[in-house]
N, C-alpha and C positions, 0 to 999 in steps of 0.2 A: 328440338330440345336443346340445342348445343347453344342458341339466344336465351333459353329463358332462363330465370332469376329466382334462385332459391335462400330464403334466410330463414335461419337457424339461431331463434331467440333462447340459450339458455345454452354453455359449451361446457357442462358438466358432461356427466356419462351418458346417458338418453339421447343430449347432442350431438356427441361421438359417433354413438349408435346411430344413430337418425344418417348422420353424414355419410358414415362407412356404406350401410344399405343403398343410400341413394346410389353411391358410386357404383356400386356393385351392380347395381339392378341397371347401369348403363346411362344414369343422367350426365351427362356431359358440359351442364347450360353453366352458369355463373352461380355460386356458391360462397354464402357468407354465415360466418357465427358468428354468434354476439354471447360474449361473459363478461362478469360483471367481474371478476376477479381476475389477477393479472397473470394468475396460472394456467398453463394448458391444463385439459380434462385428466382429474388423477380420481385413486380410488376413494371412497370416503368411509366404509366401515372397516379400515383400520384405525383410524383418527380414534376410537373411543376404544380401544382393544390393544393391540401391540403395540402401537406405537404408544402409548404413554408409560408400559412398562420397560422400552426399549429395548424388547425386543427386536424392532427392526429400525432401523438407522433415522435419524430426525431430517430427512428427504422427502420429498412429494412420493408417495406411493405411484406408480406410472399406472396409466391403464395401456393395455397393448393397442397399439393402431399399426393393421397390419394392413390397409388399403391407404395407396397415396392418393389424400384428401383434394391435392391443388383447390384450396379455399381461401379464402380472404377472412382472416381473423380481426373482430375489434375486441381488443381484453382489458379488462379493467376500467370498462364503458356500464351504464347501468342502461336499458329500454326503461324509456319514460311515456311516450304512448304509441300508440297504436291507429293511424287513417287507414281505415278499409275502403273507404271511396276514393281515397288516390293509389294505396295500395303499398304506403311505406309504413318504415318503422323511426321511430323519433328516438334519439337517442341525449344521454345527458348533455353530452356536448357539443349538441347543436346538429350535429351530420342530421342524414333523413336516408334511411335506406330503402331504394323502390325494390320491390319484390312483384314475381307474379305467384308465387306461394310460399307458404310460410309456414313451418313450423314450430310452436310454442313448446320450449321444455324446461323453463325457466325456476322449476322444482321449488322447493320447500328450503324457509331460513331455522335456526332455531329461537326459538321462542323467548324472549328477553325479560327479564325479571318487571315487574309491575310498575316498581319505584326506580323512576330514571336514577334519581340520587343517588341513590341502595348500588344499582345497576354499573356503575360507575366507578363505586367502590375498588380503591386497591387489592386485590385478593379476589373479587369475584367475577367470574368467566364460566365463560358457554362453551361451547365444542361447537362453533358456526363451521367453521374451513377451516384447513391444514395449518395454518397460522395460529389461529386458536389451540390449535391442537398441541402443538410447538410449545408456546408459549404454558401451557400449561405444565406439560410433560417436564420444564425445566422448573417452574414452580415445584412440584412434586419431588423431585432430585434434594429439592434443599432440606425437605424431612421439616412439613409443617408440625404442628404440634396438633392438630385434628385438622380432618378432611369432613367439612358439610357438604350434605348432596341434598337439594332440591328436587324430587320429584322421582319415582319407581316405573318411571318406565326401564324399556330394552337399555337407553342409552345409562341414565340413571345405574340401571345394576351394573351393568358393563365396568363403568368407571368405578365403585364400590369393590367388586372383585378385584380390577387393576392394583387398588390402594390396598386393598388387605396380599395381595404379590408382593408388594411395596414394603410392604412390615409399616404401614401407616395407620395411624387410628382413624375411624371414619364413621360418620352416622350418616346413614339414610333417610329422609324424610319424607313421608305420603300421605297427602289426607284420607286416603281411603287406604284398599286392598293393594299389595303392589301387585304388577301386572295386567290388572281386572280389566282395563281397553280390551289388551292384547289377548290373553290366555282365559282370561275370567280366572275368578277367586279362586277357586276349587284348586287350578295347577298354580297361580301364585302364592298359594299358603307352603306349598312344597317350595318353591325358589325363595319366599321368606327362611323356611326353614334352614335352607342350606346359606342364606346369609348367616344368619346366627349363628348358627356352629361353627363360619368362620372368624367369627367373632365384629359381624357387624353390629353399629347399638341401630339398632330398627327401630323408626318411632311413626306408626300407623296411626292413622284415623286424627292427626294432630296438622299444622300447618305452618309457616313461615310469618309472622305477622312483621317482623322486623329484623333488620338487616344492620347491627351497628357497629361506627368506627371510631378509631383512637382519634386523635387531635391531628394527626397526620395522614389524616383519608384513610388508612389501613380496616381492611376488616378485623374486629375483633371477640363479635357475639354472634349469637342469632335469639332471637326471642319467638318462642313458640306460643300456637295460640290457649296451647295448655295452662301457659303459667309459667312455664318452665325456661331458662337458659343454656343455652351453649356456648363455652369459648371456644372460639376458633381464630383464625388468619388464613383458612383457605375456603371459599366456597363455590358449589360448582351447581348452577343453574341447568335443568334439563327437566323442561315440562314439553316436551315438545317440540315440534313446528307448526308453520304460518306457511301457508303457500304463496308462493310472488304474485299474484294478480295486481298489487296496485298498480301497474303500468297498464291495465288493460279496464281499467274503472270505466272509464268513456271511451271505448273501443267500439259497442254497441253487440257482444259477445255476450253469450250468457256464462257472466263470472260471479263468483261468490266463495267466502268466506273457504269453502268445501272443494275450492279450485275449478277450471273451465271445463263446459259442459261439452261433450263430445256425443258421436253416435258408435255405434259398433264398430267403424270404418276407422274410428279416429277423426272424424272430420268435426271441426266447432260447429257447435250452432250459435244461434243469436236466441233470446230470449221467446221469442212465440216456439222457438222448437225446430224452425228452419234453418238447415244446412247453409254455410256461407262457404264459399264455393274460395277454393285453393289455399283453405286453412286448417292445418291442424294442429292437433295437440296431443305429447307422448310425457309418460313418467311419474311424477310425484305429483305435478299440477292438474295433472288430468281427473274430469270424474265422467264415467262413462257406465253403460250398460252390460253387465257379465249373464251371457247366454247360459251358462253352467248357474247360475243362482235367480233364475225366472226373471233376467234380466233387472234386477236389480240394480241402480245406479250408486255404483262404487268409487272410493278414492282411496290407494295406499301407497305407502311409502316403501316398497318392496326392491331389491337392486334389479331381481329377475324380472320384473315385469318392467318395469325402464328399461329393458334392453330388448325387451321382445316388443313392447307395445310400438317403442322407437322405429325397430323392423317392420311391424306393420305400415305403422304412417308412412315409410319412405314408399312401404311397395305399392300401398295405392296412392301415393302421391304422382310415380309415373306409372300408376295400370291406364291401358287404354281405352281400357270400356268399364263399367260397374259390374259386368261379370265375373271381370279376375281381379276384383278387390279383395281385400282378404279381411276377415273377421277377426277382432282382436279378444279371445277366448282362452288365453294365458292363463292356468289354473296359479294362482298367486304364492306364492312361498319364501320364506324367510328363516335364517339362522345366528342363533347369537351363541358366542363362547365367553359362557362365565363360571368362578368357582368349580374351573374342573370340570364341569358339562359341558357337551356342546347341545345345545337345544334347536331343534329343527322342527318347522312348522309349514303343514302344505294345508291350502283352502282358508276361506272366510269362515272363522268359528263363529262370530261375535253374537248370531240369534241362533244361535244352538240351545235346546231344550233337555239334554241329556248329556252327557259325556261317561265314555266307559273304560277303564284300564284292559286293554285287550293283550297285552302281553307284557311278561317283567312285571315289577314291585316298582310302588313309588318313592318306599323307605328304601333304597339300594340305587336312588336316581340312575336307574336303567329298564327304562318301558316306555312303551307305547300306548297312546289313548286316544280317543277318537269321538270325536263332536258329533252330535244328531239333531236333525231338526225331523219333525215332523215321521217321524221313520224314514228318514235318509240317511246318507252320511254327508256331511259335507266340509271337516276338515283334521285332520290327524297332528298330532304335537309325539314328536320323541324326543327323551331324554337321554343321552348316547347311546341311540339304537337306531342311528341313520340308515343301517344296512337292509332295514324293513321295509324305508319306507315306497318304495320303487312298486312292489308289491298293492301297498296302500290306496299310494297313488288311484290304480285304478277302481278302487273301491269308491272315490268321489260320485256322490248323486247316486250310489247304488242303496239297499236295504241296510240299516242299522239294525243291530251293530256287526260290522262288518268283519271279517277274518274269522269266521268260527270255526272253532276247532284249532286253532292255529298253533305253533311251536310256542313253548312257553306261556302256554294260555294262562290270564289272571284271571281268577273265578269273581270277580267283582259284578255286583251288578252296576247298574247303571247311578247317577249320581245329580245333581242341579250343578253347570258348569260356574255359575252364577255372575254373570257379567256387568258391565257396570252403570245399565238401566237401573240393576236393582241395588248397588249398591254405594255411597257417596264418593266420590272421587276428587 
């Protein structure tokens, strides 16, 4: 092991991870990351939370590295392709990095507005990287005269609550339900609710159709597909992410839109389904199969599963045999802090047929609720009532609805969680 060649496409957190594990698990061969950004690996969900109300200092949030890496860093380099039959990686600038394995963790960008034009605009920004982040955060300092937001996801509210911190005015805008990917409609009509009360303007089921500026590129409207106008000079796009796959288009991997196709192991396949041997892929780009949901093939953007899924590919990257590889069975979870709540979510809700308030009110955002499919359970959302969820936890894949009888029981029955199959987004 102390000859062989390991590279590490993507020196975000997953990368980190991926790196520290190897080291730990005792690979000792030649070691390289590839980022596309000139930063070492820092945290990224403060970027849309503290740090824009300054809360904490306009610094790279550090992640800890507590294992000396001895790696070879190339930063601020983009992977452009990918030769599995010589067994390098192409990168912008011409180098060619040979590898005898590899792992892919080159995560998700955020999603850039429709209209290059529009997108270009003085006043309109993403939350891509810490820079972005920055850059915004001193924007906001100068007390625009309203704050547009594009789009009701996690990141979306995030920054809306920031601005109403801020004493800024701010409208949120979503064509559909906000939340409905994530939570389904049922809990986003309760996080609408708590926008409004803080005096968010909410404008549901309407959309962006234009983006306009003054004579000096400045943002200075938006035009909705209602009819309607808004003046602004600050707006802030967040529909999303895009997974990095373009470097791996002609790689001969099985890639797409939904990110690289993996097995249980971690390990890529190629398009018939077959394993390609000393590659894999860990974090946001990965889509793979979850043992806990009948092996259903999943892709999300969760921090804790990029830091576990990372673990796994290292440890079977040096296991020695296929018997001590390890299954990547990482029950998925996520937490966001907005408007005073912190919202904490364990499991895949997204084809849940039921949802049930099993402890606490939802008018007092403090309870517990819990997803069912099928008569199972298969994932739980608390509204600052983290202290539960431990408990919860193992109620995953058990009988719905789960915890009966429990402290604080809500007599609720059960409810349509209604997600956003069924509703326009």
């Amino acid at each position: 092991m102390t000859e062989e060649r390991i590279v590490i496409v993507g020196a975000s957190l997953a990368g980190l991870r991926g790196a520290e594990a190897l080291r730990s698990a005792g690979f000792q061969g030649n070691l390289t990351l590839v980022g596309d950004e000139k930063n070492l690996p820092y945290d990224r969900p403060p970027l849309s939370k503290h740090l824009l109300t300054g809360k904490i200092p306009a610094s790279l949030p550090a992640l800890p590295n507590p294992v000396s890496l001895n790696a070879e860093w190339h930063l601020g380099v983009v992977a452009t392709g990918l030769d599995t039959k010589n067994r390098t990686v192409e990168l912008a600038n011409g180098d060619r990095l040979p590898f005898d394995q590899l792992l892919i963790t080159t995560g998700t960008r955020a999603r850039s507005w429709s209209n290059p034009s529009e997108a270009a605009l003085d006043g309109v920004f993403l939350i891509r990287n810490f820079e972005d982040a920055v850059k915004l955060r001193e924007k906001l300092a100068t007390k625009p005269q309203r704050v547009v937001i594009i789009g009701g996801g996690f990141i979306g509210c995030e920054v809306a609550s920031c601005c109403c911190e801020l004493g800024l005015p701010v409208t949120l805008i979503q064509r559909g339900a906000l939340l409905v990917h994530a939570l389904g409609k049922a809990i986003g009509d309760i996080v609408a609710e708590m926008q409004r009360e803080a005096g968010v303007d909410l404008r549901l089921g309407v959309s962006v159709s234009k983006i306009e500026s003054n004579s000096q590129g400045q943002v200075e409207r938006v035009h909705l597909s209602d009819g309607t106008v808004i003046d602004t000079d600050l707006v802030v796009v967040a529909l999303g992410a895009v997974r990095n796959v373009e470097w791996l288009q002609e790689s001969g991997l099985a890639v797409s839109q939904r990110g690289v196709r993996c097995d249980q192991f971690c390990r890529v396949l190629d398009p018939s389904g077959a394993v390609v041997e000393g590659i894999f892929v860990a974090g946001d780009v990965a889509q793979w199969p979850h043992p806990l949901y009948g092996n259903r093939v999943i892709a999300i953007e969760h921090w804790g599963n990029a830091v576990v899924q990372a673990q796994t590919a290292a440890h079977n990257m040096v296991a020695k045999t296929a018997e001590t590889m390890r299954v990547h069975d990482h029950l998925p979870d996520f937490w966001s802090s907005q408007f005073g709540v912190n919202i904490k979510l364990i499991g895949l809700p997204e084809t849940a047929d039921q949802l049930v308030f099993t402890q606490g009110l939802a008018k007092d955002r403090k309870f517990i609720a819990a997803y069912g499919e099928a008569g199972r359970t298969i994932a739980v959302v608390s509204f600052n009532s983290a202290r539960w969820l431990p408990a919860y936890r193992k109620e995953i894949n058990k009988p719905f609805p789960p915890m009966q009888g429990a402290l604080e029981q809500s007599n609720c029955s059960p409810i349509a969680p209604e997600f956003a199959s069924s509703h326009q987004t």
